[in-house]
N, C-alpha and C positions, 0 to 999 in steps of 0.2 A: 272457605274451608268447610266440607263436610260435618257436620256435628250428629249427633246423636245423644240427645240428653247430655249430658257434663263429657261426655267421650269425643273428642275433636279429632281432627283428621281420619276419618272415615278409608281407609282405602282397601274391604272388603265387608261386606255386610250379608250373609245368610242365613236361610233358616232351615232347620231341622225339626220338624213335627212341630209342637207348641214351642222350641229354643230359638235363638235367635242368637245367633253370633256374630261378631263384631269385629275385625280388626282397625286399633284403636293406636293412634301418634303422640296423644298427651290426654290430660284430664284437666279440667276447666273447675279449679276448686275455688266457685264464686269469684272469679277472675282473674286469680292467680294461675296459670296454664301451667302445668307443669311435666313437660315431655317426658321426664325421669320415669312417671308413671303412664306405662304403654301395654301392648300388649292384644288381647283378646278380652273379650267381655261377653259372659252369655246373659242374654236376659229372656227369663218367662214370660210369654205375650199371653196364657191364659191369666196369669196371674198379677202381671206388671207388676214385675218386679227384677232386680239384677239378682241372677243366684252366683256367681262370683266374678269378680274382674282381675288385672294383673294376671292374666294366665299367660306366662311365658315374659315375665317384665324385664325389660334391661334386652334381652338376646335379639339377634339380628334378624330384621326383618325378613330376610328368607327363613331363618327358624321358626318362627313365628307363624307365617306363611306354612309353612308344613305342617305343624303342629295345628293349623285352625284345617285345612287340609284334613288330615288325620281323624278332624275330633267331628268332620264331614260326614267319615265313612266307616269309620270303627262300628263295632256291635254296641248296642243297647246298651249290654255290661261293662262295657268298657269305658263310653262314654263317659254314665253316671259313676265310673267308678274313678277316672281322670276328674271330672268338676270336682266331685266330693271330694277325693284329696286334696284339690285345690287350696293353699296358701288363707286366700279370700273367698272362700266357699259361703253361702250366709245359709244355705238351707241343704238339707241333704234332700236329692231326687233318689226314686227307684226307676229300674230300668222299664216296669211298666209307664212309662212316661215318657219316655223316649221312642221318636220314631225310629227304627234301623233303618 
């Protein structure tokens, strides 16, 4: 199975300027796996760090699939403005930081 740091089942992984997005099957909380928690994950690769996960938790993996889609090709402002409202947001980005 695909991993990526605590994120298991891998089954889409791209990046967007310095982001890096993830679609994610369970989370791997020190061995306890817990598929409940799915979703999308972006993390900063200047920074290394996750700026939030659970984007889109629980909903069908084609929604999921769209919505990481979306967060592809959307503008700048929109992006940063989707993460930040994000549920799990841990840091707020500006749209200077984003590639369009």
């Amino acid at each position: 199975m695909t991993q990526l740091g605590p994120y298991m089942g891998i089954l889409r992984d791209e990046k967007r300027g310095r982001y890096r997005l993830a679609l994610y099957c369970a989370y791997n909380a020190g061995g306890l796996i817990g598929s409940e928690y799915n979703g999308i994950v972006v993390l900063d690769d200047k920074n290394r760090c996750v700026v939030a996960d659970n984007i889109a938790v629980g909903k069908p993996q084609r929604d999921q699939t769209n919505i990481m889609s979306y967060l592809l090709k959307c503008s700048a402002k929109e992006f940063a403005k989707l993460i930040n409202d994000a549920p799990r947001a841990r840091f707020t980005i500006t749209t200077d930081e984003v590639t369009s």
